[in-house]
N, CA, C and O atoms as a GROMACS GRO file, in nm:
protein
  348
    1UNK      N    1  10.406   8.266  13.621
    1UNK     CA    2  10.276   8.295  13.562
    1UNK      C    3  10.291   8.312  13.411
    1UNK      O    4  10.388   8.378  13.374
    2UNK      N    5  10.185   8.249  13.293
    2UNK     CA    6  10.231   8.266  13.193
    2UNK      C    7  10.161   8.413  13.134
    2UNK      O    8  10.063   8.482  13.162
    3UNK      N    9  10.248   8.416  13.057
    3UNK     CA   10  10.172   8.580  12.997
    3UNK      C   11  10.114   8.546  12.869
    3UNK      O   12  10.154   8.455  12.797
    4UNK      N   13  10.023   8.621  12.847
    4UNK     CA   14   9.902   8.655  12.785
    4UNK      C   15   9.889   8.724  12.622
    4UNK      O   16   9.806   8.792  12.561
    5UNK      N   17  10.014   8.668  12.596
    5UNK     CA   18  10.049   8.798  12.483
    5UNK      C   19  10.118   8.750  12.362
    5UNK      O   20  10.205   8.671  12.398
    6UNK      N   21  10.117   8.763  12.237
    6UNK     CA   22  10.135   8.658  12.172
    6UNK      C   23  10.295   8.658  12.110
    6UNK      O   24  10.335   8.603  12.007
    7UNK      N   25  10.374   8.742  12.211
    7UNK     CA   26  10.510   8.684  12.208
    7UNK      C   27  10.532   8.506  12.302
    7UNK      O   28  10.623   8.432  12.263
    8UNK      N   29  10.478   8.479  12.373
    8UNK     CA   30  10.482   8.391  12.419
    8UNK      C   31  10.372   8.260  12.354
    8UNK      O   32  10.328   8.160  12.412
    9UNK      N   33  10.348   8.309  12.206
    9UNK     CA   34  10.299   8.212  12.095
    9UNK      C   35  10.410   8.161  12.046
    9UNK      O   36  10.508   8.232  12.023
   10UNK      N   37  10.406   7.971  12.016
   10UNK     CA   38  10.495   7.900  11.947
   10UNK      C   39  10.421   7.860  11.835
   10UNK      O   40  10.325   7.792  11.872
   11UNK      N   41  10.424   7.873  11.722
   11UNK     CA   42  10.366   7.751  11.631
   11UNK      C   43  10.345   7.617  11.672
   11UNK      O   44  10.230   7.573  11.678
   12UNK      N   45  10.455   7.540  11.704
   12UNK     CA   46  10.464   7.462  11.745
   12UNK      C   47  10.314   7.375  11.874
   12UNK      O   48  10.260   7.265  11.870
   13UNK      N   49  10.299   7.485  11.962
   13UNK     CA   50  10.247   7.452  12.079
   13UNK      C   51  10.106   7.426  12.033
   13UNK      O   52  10.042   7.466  11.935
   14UNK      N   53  10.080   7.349  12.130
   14UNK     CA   54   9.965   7.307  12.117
   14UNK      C   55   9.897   7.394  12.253
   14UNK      O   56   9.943   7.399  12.368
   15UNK      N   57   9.744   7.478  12.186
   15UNK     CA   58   9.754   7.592  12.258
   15UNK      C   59   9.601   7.542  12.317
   15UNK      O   60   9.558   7.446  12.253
   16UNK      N   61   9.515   7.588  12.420
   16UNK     CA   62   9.399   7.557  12.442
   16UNK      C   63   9.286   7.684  12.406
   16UNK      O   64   9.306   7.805  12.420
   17UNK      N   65   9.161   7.617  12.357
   17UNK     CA   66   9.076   7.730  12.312
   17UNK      C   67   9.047   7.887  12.369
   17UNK      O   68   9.004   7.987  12.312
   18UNK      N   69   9.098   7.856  12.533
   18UNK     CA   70   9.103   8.028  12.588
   18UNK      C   71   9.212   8.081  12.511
   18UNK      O   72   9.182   8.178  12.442
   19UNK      N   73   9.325   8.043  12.506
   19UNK     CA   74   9.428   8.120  12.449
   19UNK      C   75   9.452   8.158  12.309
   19UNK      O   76   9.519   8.257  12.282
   20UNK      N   77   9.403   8.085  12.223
   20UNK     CA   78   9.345   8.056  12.069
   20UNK      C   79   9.249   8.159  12.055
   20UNK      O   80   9.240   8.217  11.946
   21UNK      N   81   9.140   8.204  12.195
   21UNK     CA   82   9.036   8.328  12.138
   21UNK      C   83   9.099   8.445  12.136
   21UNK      O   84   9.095   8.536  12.053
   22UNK      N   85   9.188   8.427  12.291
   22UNK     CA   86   9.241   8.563  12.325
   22UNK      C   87   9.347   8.623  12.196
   22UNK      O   88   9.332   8.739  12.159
   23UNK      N   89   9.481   8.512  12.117
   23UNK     CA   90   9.491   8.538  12.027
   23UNK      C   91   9.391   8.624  11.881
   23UNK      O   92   9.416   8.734  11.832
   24UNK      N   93   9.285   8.533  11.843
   24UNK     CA   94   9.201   8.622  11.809
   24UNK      C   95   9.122   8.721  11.799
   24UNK      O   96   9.071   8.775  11.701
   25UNK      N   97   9.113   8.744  11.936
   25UNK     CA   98   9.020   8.876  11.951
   25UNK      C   99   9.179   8.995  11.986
   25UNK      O  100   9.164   9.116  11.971
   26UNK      N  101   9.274   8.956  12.015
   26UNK     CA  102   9.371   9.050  12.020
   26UNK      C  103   9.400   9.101  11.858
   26UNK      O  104   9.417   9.218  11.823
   27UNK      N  105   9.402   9.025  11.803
   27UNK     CA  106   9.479   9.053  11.617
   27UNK      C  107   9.341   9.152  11.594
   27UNK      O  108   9.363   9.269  11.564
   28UNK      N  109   9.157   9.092  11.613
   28UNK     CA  110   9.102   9.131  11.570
   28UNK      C  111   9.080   9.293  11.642
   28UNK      O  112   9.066   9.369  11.545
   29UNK      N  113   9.076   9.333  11.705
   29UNK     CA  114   9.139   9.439  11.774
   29UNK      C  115   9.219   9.529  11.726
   29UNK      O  116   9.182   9.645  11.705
   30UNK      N  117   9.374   9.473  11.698
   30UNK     CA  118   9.420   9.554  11.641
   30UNK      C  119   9.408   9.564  11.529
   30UNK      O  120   9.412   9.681  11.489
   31UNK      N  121   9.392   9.480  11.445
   31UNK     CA  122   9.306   9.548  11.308
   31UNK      C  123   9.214   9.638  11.306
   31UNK      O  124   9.216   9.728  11.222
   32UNK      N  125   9.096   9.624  11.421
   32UNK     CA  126   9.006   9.738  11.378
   32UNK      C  127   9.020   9.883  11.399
   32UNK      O  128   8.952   9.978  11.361
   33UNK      N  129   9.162   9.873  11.493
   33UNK     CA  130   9.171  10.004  11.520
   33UNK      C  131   9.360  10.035  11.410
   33UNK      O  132   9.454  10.110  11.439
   34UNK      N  133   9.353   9.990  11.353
   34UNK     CA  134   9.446  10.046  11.251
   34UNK      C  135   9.348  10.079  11.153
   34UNK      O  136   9.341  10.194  11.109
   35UNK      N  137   9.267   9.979  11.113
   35UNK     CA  138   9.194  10.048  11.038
   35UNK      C  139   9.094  10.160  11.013
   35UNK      O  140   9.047  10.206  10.909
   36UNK      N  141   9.070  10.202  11.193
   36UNK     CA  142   8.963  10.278  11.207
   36UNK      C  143   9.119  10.421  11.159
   36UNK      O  144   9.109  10.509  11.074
   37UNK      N  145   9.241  10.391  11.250
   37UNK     CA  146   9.325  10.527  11.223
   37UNK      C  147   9.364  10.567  11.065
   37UNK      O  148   9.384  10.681  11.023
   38UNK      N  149   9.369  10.430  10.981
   38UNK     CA  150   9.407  10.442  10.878
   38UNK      C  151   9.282  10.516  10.788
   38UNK      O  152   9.297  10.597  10.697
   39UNK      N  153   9.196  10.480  10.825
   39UNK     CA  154   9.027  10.544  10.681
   39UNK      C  155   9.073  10.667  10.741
   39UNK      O  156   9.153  10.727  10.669
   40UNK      N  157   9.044  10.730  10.865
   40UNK     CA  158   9.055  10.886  10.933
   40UNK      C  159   9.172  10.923  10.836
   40UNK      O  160   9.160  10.995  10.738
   41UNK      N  161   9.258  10.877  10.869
   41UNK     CA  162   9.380  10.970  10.817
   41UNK      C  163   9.366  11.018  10.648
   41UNK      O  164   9.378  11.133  10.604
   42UNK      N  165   9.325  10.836  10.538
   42UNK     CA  166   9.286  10.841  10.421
   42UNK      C  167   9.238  10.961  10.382
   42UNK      O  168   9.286  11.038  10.299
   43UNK      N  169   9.077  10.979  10.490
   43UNK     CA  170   8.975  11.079  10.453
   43UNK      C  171   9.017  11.212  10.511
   43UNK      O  172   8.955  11.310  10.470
   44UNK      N  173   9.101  11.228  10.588
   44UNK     CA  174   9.168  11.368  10.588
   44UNK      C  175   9.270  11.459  10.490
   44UNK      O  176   9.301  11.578  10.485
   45UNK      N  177   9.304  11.338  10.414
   45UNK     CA  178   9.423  11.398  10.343
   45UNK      C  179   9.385  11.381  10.208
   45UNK      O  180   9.441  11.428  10.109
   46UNK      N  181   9.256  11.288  10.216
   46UNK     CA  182   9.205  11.298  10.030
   46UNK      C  183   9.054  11.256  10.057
   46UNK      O  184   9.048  11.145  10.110
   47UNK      N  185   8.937  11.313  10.036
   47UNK     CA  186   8.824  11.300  10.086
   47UNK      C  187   8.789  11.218   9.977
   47UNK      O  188   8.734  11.112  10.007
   48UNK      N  189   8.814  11.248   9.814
   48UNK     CA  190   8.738  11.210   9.735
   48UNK      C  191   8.809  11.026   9.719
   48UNK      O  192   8.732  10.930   9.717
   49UNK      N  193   8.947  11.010   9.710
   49UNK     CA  194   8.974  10.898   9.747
   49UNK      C  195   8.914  10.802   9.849
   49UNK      O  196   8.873  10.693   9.809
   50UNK      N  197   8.901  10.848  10.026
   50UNK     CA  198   8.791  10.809  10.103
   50UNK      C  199   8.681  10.775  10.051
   50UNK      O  200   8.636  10.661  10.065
   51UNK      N  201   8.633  10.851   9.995
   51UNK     CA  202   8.444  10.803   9.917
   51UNK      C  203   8.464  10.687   9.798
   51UNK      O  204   8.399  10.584   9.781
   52UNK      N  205   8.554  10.728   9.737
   52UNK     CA  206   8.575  10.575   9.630
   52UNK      C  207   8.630  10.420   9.699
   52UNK      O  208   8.610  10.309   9.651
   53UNK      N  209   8.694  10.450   9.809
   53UNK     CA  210   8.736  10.370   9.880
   53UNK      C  211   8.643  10.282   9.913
   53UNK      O  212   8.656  10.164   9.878
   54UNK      N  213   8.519  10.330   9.998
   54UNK     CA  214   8.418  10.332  10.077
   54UNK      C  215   8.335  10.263   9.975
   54UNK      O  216   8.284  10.159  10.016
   55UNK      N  217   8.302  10.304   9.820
   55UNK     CA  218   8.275  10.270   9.718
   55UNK      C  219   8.320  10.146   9.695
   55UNK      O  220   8.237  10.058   9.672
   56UNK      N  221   8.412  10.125   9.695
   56UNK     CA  222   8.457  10.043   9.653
   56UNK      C  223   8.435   9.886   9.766
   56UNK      O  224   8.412   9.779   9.711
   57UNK      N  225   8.444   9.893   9.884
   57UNK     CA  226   8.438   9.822  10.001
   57UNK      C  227   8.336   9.784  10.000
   57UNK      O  228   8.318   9.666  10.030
   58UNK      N  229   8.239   9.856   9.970
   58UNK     CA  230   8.057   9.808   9.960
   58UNK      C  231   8.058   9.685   9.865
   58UNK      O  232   7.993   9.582   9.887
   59UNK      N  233   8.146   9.708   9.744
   59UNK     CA  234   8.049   9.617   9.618
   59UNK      C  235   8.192   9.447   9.688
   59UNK      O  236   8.176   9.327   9.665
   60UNK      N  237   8.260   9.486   9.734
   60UNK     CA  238   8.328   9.327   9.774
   60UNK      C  239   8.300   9.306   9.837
   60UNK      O  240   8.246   9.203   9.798
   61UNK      N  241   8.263   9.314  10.010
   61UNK     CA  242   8.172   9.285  10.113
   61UNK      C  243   8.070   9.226  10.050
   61UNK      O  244   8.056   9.105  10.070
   62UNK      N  245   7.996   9.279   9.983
   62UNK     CA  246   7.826   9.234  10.005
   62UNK      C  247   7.859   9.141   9.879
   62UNK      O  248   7.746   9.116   9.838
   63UNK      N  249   7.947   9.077   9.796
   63UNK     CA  250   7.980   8.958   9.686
   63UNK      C  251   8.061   8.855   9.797
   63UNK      O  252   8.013   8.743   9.781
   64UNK      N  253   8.143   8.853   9.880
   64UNK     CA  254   8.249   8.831   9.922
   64UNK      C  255   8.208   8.782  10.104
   64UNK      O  256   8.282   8.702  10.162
   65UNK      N  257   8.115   8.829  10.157
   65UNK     CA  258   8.057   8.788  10.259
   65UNK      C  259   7.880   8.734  10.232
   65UNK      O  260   7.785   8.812  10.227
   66UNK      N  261   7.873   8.604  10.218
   66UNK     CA  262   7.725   8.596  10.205
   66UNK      C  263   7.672   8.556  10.349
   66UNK      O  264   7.714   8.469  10.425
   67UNK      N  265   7.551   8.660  10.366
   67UNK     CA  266   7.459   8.658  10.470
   67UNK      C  267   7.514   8.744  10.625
   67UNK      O  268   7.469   8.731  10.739
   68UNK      N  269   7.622   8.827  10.577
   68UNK     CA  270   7.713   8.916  10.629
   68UNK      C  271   7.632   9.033  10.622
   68UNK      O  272   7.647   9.058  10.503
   69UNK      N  273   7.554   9.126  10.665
   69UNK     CA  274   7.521   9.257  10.638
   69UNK      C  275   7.634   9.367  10.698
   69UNK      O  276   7.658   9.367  10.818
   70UNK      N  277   7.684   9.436  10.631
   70UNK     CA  278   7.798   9.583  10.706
   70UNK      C  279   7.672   9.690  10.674
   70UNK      O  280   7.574   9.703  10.600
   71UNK      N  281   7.742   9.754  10.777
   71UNK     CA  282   7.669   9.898  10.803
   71UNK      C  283   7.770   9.997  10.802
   71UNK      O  284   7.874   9.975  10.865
   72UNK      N  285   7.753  10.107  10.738
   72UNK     CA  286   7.888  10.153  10.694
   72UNK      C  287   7.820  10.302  10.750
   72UNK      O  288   7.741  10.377  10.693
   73UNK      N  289   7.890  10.316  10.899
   73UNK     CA  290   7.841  10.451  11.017
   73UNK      C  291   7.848  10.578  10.937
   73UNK      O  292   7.748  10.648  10.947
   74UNK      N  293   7.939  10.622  10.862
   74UNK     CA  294   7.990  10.711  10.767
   74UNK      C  295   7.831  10.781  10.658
   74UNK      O  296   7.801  10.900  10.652
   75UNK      N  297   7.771  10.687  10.598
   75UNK     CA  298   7.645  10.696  10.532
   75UNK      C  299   7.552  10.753  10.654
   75UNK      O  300   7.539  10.875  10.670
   76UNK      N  301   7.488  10.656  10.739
   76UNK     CA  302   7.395  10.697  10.794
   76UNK      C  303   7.424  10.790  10.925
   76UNK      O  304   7.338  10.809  11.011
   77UNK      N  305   7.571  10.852  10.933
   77UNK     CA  306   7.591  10.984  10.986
   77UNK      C  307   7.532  11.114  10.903
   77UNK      O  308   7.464  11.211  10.934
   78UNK      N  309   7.584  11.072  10.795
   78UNK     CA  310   7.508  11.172  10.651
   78UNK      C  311   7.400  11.203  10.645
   78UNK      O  312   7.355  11.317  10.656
   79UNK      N  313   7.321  11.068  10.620
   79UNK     CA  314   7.206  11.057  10.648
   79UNK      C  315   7.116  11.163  10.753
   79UNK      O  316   7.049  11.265  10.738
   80UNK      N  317   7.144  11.101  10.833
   80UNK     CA  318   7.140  11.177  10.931
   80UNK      C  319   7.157  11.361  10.969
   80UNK      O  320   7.071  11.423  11.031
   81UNK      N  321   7.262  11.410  10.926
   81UNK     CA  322   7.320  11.509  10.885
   81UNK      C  323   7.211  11.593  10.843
   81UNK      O  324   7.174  11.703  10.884
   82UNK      N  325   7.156  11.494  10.722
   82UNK     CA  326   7.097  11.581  10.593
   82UNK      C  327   6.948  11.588  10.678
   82UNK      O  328   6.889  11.693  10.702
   83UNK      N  329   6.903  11.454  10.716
   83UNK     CA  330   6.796  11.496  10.744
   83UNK      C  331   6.770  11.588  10.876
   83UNK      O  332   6.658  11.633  10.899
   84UNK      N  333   6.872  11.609  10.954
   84UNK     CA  334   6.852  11.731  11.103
   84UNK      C  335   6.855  11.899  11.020
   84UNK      O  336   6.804  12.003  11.061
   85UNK      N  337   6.933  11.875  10.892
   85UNK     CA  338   6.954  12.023  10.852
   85UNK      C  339   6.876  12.070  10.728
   85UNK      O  340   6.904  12.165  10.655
   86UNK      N  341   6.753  11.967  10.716
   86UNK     CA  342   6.646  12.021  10.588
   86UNK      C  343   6.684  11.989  10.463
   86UNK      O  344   6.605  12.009  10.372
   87UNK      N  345   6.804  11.937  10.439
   87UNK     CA  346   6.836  11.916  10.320
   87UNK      C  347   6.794  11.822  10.253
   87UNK      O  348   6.832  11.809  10.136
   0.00000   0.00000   0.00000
């Protein structure tokens, strides 16, 4: 049975589109969750760095992806925040 996993990726091979997604949605995967551990950790150990970060991610996304909208959960948690507590 072949396995599923991308030690058993060759360059070489000529691979078929199921295995080509599963490759992709595996990498894309683990990127999002390094990145979800990596911002947490960022914004635990330097908040104001986190917010410039975050700052900073907004203005290349929205130049850098056209017709891409991000929603950045972090804001409209705030949002949110502010408006349940009157502020």
């Amino acid at each position: 049975m072949e396995e599923n996993n991308l030690e058993s990726f060759d360059e070489d091979d000529d691979i078929s589109l199921e295995k080509e997604m599963l490759i992709v949605t595996k990498l894309l995967d683990t990127m999002m969750v390094f990145n979800s551990h990596f911002a947490k950790y960022i914004r635990e150990v330097d908040e104001d760095l986190f917010k410039r970060a975050i700052d900073y991610a907004k203005t290349f996304t929205e130049e850098d992806i056209p017709g891409i909208i991000l929603s950045y959960t972090k804001d409209n948690e705030d949002s949110d925040d502010k408006e349940n507590s009157g502020s």
